[in-house]
N, C-alpha and C positions, 0 to 999 in steps of 0.2 A: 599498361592495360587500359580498356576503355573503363570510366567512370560513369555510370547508366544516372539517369535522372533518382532512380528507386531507390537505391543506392544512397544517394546525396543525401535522399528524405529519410530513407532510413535513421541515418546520423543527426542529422536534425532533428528530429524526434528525441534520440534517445540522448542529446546533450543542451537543448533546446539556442545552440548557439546558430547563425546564420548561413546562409545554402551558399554562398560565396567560401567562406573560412571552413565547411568542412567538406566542400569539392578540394579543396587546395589542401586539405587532409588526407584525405584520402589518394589523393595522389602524390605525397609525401611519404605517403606511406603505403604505397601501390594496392593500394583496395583492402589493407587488412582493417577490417571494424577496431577490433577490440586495440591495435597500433594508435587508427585515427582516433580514438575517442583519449587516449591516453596524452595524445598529438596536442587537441586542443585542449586538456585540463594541464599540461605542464605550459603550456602558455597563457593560460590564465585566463581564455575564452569559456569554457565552461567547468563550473563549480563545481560540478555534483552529477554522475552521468544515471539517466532516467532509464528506464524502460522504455525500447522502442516502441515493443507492441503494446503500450496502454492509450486505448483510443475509447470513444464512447460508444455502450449499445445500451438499450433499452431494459428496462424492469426494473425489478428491486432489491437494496441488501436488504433481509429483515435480523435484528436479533431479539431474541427477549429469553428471560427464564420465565419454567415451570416446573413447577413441584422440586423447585431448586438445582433445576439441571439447565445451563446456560447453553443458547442455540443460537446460530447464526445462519443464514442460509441466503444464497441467491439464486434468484432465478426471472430469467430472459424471457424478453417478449419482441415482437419487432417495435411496435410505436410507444410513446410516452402515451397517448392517447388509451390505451389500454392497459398501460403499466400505472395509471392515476385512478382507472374506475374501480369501484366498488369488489365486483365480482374477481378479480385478477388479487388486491390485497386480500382478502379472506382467503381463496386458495395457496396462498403462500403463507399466510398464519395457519392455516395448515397444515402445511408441508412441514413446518418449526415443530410443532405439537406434534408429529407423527414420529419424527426426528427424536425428539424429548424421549417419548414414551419407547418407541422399538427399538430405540437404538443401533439401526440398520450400519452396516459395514460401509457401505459406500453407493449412489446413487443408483446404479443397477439394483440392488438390494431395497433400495428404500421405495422404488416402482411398484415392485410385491407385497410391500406393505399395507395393512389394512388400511382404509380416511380413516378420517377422523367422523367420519358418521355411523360409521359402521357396516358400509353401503359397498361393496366394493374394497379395489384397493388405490394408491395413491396414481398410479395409472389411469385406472378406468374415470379418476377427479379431472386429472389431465385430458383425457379424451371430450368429458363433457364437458369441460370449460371450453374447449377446441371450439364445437357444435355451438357454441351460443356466440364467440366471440370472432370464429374464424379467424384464428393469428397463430402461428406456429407459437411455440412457448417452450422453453427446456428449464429442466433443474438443474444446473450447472455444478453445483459445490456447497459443500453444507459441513460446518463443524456443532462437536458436540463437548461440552463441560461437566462432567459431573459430580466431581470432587471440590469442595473450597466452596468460597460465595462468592459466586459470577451474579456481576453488574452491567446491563444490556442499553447500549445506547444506539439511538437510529438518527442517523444527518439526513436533516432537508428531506425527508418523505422518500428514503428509500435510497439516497446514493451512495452511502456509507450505512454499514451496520458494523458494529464494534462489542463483542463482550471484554470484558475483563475479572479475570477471576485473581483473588485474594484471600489470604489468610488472615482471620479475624477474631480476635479476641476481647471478650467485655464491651463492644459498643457495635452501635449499627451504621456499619460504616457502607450506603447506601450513596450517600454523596459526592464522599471522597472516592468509590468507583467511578460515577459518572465524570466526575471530573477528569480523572485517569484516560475514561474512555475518549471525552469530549480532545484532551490531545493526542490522542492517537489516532483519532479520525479527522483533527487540523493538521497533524505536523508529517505523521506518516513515518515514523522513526525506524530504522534499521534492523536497530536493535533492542535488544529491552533492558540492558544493561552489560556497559563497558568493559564484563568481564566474558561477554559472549563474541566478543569481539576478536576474530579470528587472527593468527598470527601474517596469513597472506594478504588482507585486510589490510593492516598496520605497514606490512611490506611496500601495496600497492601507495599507500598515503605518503609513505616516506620517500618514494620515487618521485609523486607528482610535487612535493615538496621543494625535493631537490632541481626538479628539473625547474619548477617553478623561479628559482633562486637563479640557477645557473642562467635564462632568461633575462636576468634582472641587472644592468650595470651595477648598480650599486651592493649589489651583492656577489654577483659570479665569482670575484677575486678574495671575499672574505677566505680566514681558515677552514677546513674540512672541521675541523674539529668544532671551530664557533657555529658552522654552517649544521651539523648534528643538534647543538643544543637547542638551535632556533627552532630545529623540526619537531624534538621532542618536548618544547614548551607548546607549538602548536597541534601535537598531538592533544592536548587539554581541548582545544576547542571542537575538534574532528569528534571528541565524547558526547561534549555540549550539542551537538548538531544532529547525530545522530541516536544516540542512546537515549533513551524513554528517560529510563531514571534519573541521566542527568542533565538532561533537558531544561531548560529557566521554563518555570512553569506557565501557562499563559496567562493566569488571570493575577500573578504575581512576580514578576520578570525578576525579585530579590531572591528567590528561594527555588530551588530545584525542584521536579518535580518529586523525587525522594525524600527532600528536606519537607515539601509539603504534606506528602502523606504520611511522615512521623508526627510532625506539629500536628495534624488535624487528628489523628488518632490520641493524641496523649492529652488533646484538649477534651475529648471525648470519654477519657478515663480509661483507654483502651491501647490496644497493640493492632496494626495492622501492615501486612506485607505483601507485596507482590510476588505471586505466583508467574502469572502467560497471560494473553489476550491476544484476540483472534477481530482480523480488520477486512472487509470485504470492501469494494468499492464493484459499485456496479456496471458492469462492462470492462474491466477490468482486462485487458489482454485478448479482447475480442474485437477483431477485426472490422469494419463495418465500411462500406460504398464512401470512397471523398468523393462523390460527382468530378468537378471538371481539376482539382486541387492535383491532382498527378500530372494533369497537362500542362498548369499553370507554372509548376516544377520546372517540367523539364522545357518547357520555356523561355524560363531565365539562367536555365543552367548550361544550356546549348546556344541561346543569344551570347555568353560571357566565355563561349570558345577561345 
């Protein structure tokens, strides 16, 4: 079957390995994605497969609590130019605050909601921002926390917004959220811990393990049986890599991110555990114009005929 330039980029995206090695994937594996992406992680070209459709668009994550109800929210603009001014973040602190208090079902819902001025509803906010800034603008996705104590972090003015909620006993454990949140808006973890970790999960790791090995002279000929233990000793690290909790923490690469928030709570005189947390990155799976980056593709993917 033909191999389209889109195709290639598609793969490339979502394994960040090069447009040469996953043409020659996908035609190993006559155009099935989810084949090629397995294609190049059992031979050890790519580590970890991304999302294709995470590309960048404009606006803001925001999170923060109020009146102890933890809110995260994002919403798109077209330029950074208007996702930086003034008027653009206050109607998305907004939008949080409206969220907090009504606790609307889901975005349609949250439109009919009163502002927060009392002026109207979160609509008729939207309309008038329109009229002053001329930019299309959407509220895209919004969660809401209202049990526990959610701890609200925001990356870099808007690209990441992060809550994290916790159960908390005897101390004010205000920090050791942030901290929690601060790696989960650097590392981006999977999971939140190793016990949510699915059994087809585990399945797909121990494939690309295997294949990985069979790949490998110095391994291919090992025992089945020695060739099992090796998987399931690197099952440890597959945890490390993607589970929050058992994460090397960042700002302590000795200590789990588990081990950190026990030691920090009991230096505190206190108990504190993780609940959930909620990670926006802004643009997140929206699509956006490469200008000439499609042509440039299929360029070199068609020069290498």
């Amino acid at each position: 079957m033909a191999i389209t330039a889109a195709v290639v980029n598609e793969l490339r995206q979502a394994t960040g390995c090069g447009l040469m090695d996953c043409k020659k994937a996908l035609i190993e594996c006559e155009g099935d994605m989810e084949k090629a992406v397995m294609y190049l992680r059992e031979k050890g070209l790519a580590s970890q497969a991304k999302k294709a459709s995470r590309v960048a668009a404009e606006g803001m994550a925001y999170a923060t609590v109020i009146d102890g109800v933890g809110v995260v929210v994002e919403v798109n603009c077209e330029t950074d130019f208007v996702a930086n001014g003034e008027p653009f973040n206050n109607f998305v602190k907004g939008v949080a605050a409206v969220v907090a208090k009504e606790n609307p079902a889901d975005v349609d819902a949250l439109m009919g909601c009163p502002w927060v001025t009392g002026n109207g509803t979160v609509k008729d906010a939207k309309d008038e921002l329109f009229l002053a800034i001329r930019e299309n603008m959407s509220i895209r996705r919004f969660a809401r926390i209202a049990d526990g104590f959610s701890v609200p972090y925001v990356h870099m003015k808007g690209k990441i917004g992060v809550i994290v909620n916790l159960t908390v006993e005897g101390c004010d454990a205000t920090e050791i959220g942030k901290d929690i949140a601060m790696q989960i808006a650097a590392l981006n973890p999977r999971f939140w811990d190793k016990s949510q970790v699915t059994q087809d999960v585990l399945d797909e790791e121990k494939e690309v393990m295997l294949g990985q090995m069979a790949n490998d002279p110095k391994m291919a000929n090992k025992p089945d049986q020695v060739k099992e233990k090796i998987v399931m000793g690197k099952l440890n690290k597959f945890y490390a890599e993607n589970c929050l909790l058992q994460q090397a923490f960042v700002k302590d690469g000795d200590v789990s991110v588990e081990q950190y928030m026990n030691n920090a709570a009991k230096a505190l005189g206190g108990k504190v555990s993780f609940n959930t947390a909620v990670r926006f990155e802004k643009g997140e799976g929206i699509e956006k114009k490469q200008e000439n980056f499609a042509a440039e593709i299929a360029s070199m993917v068609n020069g290498n005929k």
